[in-house]
Backbone as XML, in Angstrom:
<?xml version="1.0"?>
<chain id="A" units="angstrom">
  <residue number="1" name="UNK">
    <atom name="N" x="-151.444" y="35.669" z="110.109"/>
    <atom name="CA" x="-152.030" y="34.353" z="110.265"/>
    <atom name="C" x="-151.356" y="33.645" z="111.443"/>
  </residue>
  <residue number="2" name="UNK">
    <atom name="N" x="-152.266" y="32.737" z="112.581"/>
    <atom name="CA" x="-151.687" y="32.262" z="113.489"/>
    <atom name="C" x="-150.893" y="30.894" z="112.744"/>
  </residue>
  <residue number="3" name="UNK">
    <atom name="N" x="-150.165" y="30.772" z="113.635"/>
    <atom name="CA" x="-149.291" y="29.475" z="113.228"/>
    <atom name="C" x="-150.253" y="28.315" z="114.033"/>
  </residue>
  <residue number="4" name="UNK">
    <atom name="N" x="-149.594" y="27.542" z="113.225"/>
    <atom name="CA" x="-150.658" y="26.478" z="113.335"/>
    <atom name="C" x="-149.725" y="25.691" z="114.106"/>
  </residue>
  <residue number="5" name="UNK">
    <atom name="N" x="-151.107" y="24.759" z="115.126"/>
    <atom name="CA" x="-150.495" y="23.541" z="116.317"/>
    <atom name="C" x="-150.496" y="22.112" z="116.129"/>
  </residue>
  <residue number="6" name="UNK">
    <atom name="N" x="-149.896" y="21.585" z="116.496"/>
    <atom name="CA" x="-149.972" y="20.078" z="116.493"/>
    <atom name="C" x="-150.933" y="20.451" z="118.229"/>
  </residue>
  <residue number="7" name="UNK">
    <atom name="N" x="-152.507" y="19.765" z="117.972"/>
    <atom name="CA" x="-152.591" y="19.365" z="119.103"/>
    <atom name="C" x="-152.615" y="17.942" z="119.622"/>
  </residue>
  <residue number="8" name="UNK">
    <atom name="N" x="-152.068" y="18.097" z="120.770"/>
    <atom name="CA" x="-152.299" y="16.770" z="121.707"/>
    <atom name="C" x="-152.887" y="16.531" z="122.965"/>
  </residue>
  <residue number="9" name="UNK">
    <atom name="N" x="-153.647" y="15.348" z="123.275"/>
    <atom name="CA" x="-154.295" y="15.034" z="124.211"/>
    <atom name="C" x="-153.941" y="13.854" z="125.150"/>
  </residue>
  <residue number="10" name="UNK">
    <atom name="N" x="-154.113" y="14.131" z="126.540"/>
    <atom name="CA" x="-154.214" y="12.945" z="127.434"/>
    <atom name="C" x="-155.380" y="12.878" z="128.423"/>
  </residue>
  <residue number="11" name="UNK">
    <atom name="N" x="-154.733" y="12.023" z="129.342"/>
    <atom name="CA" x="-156.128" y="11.901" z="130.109"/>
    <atom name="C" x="-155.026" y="11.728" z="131.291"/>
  </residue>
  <residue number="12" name="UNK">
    <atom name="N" x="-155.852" y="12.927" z="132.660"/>
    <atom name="CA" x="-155.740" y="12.622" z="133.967"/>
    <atom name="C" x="-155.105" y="11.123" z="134.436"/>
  </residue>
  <residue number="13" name="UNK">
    <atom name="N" x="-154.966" y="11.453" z="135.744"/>
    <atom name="CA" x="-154.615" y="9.691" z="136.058"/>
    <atom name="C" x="-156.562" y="9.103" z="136.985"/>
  </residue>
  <residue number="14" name="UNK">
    <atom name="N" x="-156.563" y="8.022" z="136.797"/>
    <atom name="CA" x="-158.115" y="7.810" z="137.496"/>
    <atom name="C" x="-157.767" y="6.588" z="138.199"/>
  </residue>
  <residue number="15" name="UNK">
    <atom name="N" x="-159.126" y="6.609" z="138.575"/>
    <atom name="CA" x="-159.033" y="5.116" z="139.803"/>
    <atom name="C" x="-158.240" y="5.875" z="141.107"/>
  </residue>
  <residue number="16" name="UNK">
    <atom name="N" x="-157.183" y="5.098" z="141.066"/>
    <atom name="CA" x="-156.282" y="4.623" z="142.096"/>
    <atom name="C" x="-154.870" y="4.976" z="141.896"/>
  </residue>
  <residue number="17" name="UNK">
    <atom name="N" x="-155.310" y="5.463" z="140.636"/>
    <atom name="CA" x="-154.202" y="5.440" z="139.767"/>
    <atom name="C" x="-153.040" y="7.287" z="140.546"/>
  </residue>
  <residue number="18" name="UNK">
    <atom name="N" x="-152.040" y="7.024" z="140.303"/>
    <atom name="CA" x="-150.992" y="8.342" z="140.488"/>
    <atom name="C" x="-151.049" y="8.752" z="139.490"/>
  </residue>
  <residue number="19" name="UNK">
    <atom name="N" x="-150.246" y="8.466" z="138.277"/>
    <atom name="CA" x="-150.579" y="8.919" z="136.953"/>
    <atom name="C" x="-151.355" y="8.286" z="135.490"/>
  </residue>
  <residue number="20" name="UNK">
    <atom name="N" x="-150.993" y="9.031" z="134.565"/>
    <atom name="CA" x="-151.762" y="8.532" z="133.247"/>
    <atom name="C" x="-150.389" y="8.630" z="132.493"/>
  </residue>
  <residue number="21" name="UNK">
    <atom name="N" x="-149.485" y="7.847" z="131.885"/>
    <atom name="CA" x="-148.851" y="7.930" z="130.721"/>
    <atom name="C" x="-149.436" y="8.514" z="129.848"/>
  </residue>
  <residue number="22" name="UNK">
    <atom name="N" x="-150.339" y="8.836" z="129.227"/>
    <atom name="CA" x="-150.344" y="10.015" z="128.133"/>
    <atom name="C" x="-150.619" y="11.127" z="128.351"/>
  </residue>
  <residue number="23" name="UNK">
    <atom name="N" x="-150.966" y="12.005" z="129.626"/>
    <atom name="CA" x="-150.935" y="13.085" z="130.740"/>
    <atom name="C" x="-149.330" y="13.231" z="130.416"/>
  </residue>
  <residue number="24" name="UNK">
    <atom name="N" x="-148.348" y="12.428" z="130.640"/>
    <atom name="CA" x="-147.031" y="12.451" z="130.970"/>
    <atom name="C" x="-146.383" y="12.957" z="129.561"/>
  </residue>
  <residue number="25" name="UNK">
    <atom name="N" x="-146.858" y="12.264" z="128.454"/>
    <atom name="CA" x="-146.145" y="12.367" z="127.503"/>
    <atom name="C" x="-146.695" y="13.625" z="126.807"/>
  </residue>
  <residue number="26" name="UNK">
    <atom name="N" x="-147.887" y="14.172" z="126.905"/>
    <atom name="CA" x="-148.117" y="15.671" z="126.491"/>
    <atom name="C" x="-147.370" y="16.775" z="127.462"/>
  </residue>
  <residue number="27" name="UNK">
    <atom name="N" x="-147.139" y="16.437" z="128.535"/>
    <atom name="CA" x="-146.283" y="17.513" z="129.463"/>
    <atom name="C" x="-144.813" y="17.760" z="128.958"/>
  </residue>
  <residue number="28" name="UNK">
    <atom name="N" x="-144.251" y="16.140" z="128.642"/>
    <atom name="CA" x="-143.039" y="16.296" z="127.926"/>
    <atom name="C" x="-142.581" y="16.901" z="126.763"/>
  </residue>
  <residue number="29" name="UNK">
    <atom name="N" x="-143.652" y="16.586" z="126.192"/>
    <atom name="CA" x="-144.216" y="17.450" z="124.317"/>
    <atom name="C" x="-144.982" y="18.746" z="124.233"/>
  </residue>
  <residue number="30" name="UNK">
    <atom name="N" x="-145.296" y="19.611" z="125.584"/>
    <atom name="CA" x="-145.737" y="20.735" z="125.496"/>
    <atom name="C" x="-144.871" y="21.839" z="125.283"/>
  </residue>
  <residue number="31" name="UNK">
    <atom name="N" x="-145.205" y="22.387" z="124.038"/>
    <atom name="CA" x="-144.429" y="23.857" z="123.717"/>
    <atom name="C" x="-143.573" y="23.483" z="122.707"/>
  </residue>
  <residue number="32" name="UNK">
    <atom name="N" x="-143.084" y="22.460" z="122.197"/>
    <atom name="CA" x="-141.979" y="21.487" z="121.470"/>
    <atom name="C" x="-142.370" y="22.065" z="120.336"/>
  </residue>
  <residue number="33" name="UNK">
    <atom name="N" x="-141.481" y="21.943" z="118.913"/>
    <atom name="CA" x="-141.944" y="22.289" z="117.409"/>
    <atom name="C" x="-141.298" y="21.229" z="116.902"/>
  </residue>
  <residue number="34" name="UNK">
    <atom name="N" x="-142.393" y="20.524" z="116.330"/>
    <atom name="CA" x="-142.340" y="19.716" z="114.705"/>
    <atom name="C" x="-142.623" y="20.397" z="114.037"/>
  </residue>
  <residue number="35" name="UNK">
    <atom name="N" x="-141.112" y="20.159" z="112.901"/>
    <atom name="CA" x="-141.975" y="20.426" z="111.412"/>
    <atom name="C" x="-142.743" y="22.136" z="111.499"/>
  </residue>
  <residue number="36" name="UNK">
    <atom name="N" x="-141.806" y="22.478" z="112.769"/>
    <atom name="CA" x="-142.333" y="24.224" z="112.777"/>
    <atom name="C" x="-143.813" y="24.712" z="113.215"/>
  </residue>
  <residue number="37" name="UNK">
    <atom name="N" x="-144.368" y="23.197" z="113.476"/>
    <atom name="CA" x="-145.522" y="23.482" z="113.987"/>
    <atom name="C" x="-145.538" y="23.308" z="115.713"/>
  </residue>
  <residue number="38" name="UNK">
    <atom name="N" x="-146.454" y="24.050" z="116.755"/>
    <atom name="CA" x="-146.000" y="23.802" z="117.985"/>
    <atom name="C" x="-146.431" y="22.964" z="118.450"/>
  </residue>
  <residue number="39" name="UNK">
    <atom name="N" x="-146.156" y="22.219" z="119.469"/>
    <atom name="CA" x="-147.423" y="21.096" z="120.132"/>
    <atom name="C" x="-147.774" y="21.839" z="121.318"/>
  </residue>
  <residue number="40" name="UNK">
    <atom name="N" x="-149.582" y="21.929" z="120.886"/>
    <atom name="CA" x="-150.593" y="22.557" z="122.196"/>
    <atom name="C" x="-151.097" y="21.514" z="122.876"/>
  </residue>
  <residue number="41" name="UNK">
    <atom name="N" x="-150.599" y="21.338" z="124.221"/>
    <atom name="CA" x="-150.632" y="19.891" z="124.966"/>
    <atom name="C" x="-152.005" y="20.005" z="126.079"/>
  </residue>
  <residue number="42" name="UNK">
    <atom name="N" x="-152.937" y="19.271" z="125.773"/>
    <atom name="CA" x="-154.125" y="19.237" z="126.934"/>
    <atom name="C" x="-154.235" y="18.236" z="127.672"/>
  </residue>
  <residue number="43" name="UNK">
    <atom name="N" x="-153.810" y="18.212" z="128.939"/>
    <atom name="CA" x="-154.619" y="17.040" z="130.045"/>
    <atom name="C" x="-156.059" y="17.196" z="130.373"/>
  </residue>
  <residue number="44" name="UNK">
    <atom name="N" x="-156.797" y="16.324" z="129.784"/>
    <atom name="CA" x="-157.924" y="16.308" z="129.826"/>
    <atom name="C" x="-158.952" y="15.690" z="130.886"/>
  </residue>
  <residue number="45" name="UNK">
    <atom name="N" x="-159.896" y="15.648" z="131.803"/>
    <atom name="CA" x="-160.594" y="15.192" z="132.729"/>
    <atom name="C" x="-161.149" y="14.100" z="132.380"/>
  </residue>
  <residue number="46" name="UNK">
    <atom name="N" x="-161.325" y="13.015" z="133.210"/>
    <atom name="CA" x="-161.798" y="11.618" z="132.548"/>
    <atom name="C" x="-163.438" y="12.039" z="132.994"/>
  </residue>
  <residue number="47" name="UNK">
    <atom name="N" x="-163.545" y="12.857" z="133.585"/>
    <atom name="CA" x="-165.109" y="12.906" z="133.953"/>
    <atom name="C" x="-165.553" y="13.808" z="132.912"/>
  </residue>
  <residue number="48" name="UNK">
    <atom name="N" x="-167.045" y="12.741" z="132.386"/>
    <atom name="CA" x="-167.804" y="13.664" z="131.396"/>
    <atom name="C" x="-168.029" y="15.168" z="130.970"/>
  </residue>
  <residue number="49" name="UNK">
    <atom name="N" x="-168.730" y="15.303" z="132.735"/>
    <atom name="CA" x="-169.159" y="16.419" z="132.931"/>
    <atom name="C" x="-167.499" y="17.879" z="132.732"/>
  </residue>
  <residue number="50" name="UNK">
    <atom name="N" x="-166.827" y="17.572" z="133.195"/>
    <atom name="CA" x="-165.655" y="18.483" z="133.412"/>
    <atom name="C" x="-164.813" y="17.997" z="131.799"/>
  </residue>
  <residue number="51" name="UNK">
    <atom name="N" x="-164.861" y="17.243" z="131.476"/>
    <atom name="CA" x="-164.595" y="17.163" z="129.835"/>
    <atom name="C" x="-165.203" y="18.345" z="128.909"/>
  </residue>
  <residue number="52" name="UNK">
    <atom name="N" x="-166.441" y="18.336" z="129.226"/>
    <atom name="CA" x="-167.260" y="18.636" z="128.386"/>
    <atom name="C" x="-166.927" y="20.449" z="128.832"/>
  </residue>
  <residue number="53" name="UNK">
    <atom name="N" x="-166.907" y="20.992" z="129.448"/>
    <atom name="CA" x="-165.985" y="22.411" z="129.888"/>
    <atom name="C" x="-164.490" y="22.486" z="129.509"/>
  </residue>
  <residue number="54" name="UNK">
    <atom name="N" x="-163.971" y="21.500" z="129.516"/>
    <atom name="CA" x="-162.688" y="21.315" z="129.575"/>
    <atom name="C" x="-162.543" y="21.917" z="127.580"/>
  </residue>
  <residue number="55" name="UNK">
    <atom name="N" x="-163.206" y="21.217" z="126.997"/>
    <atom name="CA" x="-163.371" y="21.114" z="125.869"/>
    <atom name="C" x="-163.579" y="22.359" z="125.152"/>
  </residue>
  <residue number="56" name="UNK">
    <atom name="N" x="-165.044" y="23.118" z="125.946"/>
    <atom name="CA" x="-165.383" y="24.507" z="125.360"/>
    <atom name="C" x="-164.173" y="25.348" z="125.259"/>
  </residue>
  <residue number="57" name="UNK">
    <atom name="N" x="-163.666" y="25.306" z="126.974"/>
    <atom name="CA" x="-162.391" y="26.011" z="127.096"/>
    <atom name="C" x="-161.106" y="26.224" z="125.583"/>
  </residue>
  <residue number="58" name="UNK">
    <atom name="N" x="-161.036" y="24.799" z="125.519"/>
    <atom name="CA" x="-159.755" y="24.953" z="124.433"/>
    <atom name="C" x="-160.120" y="25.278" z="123.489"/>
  </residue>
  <residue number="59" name="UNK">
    <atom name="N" x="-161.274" y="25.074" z="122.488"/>
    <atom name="CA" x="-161.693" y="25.393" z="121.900"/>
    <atom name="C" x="-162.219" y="26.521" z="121.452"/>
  </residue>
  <residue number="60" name="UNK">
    <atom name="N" x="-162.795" y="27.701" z="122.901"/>
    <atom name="CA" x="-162.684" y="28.889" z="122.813"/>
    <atom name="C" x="-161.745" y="29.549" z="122.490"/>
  </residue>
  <residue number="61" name="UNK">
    <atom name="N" x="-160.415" y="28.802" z="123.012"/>
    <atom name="CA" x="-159.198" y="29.539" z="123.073"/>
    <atom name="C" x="-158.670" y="29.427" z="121.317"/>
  </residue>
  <residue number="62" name="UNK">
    <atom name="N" x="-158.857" y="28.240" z="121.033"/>
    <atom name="CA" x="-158.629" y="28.145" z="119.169"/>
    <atom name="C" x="-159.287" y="29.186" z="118.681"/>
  </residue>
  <residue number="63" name="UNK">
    <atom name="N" x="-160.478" y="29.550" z="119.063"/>
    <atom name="CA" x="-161.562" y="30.279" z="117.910"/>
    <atom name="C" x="-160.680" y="31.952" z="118.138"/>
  </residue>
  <residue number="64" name="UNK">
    <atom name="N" x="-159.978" y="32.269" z="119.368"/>
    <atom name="CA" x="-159.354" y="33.407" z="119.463"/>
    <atom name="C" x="-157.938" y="33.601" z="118.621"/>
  </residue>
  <residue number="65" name="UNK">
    <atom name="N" x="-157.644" y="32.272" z="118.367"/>
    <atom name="CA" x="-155.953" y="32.737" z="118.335"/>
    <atom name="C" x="-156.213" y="32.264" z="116.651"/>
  </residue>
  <residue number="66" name="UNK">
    <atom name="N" x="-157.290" y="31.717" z="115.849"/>
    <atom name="CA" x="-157.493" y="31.807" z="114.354"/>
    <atom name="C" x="-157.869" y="30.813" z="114.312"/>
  </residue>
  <residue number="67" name="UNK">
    <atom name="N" x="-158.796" y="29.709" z="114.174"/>
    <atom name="CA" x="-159.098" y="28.280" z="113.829"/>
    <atom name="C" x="-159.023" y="28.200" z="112.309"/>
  </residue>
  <residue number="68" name="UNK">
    <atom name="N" x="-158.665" y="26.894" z="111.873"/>
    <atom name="CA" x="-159.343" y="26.755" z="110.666"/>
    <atom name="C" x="-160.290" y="26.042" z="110.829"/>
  </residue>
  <residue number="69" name="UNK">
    <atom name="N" x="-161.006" y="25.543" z="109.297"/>
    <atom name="CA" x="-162.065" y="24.968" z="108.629"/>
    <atom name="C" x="-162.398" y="23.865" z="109.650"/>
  </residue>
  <residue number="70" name="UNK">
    <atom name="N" x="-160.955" y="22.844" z="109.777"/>
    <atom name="CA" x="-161.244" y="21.697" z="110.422"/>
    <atom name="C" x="-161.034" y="21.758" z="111.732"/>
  </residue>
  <residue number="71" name="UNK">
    <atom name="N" x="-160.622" y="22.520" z="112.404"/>
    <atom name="CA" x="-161.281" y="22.979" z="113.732"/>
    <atom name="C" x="-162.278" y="23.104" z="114.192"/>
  </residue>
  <residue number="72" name="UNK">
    <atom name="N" x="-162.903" y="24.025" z="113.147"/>
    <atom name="CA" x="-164.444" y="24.565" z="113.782"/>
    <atom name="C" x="-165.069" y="23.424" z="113.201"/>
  </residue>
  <residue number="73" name="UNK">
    <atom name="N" x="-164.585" y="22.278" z="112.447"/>
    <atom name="CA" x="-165.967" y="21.516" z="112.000"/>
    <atom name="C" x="-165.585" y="20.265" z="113.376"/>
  </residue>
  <residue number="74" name="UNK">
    <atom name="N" x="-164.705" y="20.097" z="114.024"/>
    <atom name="CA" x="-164.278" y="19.055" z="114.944"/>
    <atom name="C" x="-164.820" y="19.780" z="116.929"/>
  </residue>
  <residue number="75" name="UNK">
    <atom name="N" x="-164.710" y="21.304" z="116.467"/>
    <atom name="CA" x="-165.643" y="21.975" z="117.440"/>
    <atom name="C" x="-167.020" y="21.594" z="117.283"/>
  </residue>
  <residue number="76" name="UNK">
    <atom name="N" x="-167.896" y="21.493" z="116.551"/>
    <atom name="CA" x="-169.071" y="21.408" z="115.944"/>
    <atom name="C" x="-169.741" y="20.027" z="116.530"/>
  </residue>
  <residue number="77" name="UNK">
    <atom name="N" x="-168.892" y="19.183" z="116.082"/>
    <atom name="CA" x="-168.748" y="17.942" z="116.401"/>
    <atom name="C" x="-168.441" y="17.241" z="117.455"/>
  </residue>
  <residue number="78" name="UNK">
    <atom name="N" x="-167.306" y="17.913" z="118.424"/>
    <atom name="CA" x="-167.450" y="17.438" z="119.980"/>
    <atom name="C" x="-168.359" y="17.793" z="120.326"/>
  </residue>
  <residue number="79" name="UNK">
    <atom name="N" x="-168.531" y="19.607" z="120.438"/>
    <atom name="CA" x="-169.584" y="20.399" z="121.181"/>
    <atom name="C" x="-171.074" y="19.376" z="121.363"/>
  </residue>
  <residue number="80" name="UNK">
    <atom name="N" x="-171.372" y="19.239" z="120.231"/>
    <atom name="CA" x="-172.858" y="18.654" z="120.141"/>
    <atom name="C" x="-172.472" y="17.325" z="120.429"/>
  </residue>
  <residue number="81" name="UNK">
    <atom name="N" x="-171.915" y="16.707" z="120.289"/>
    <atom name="CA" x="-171.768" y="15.096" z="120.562"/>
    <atom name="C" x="-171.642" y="15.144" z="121.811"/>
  </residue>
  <residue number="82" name="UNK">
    <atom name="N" x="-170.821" y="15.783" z="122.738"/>
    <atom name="CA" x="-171.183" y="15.541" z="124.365"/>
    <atom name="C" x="-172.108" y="16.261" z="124.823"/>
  </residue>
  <residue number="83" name="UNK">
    <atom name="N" x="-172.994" y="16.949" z="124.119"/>
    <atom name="CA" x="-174.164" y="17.531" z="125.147"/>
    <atom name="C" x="-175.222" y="16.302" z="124.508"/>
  </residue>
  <residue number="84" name="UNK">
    <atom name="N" x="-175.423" y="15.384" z="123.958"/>
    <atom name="CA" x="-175.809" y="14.748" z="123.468"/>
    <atom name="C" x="-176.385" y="13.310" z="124.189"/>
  </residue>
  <residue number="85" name="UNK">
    <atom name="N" x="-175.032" y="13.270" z="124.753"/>
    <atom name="CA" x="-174.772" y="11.875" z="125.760"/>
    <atom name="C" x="-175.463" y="12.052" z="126.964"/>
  </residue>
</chain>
């Protein structure tokens, strides 16, 4: 059985912007173990379109390494909610 992740998310820096503080704080917290669980850290694209890939991506990568229940139902649920928009 895969071990299970704490995942976490940020967002790119946008605008004008250099960075994103929560970009920063998943880089700092990537690979780390709570509680024996790991943290899988994603910087995520503020643009829809590249979200919405960004998304399949990790999510492909869950369905390889063992998802559970509430994975695939939160896959289910992005997937269709941004092709939606």
């Amino acid at each position: 059985m895969a071990q299970r992740s704490i995942v976490l998310t940020g967002f790119e820096p946008y605008g004008e912007r250099d960075l994103n503080p929560s970009a920063e704080i998943v880089k700092a917290l990537q690979g780390r173990e709570f509680g024996g669980r790991r943290v899988a850290g994603h910087v995520l694209p503020v643009s829809l379109e590249r979200l919405s890939r960004h998304l399949e991506e990790i999510l492909s990568g869950a369905n390889r390494a063992g998802e559970d229940a509430a994975l695939t139902s939160l896959r289910r649920l992005l997937l269709h909610g941004l092709r939606e928009v």
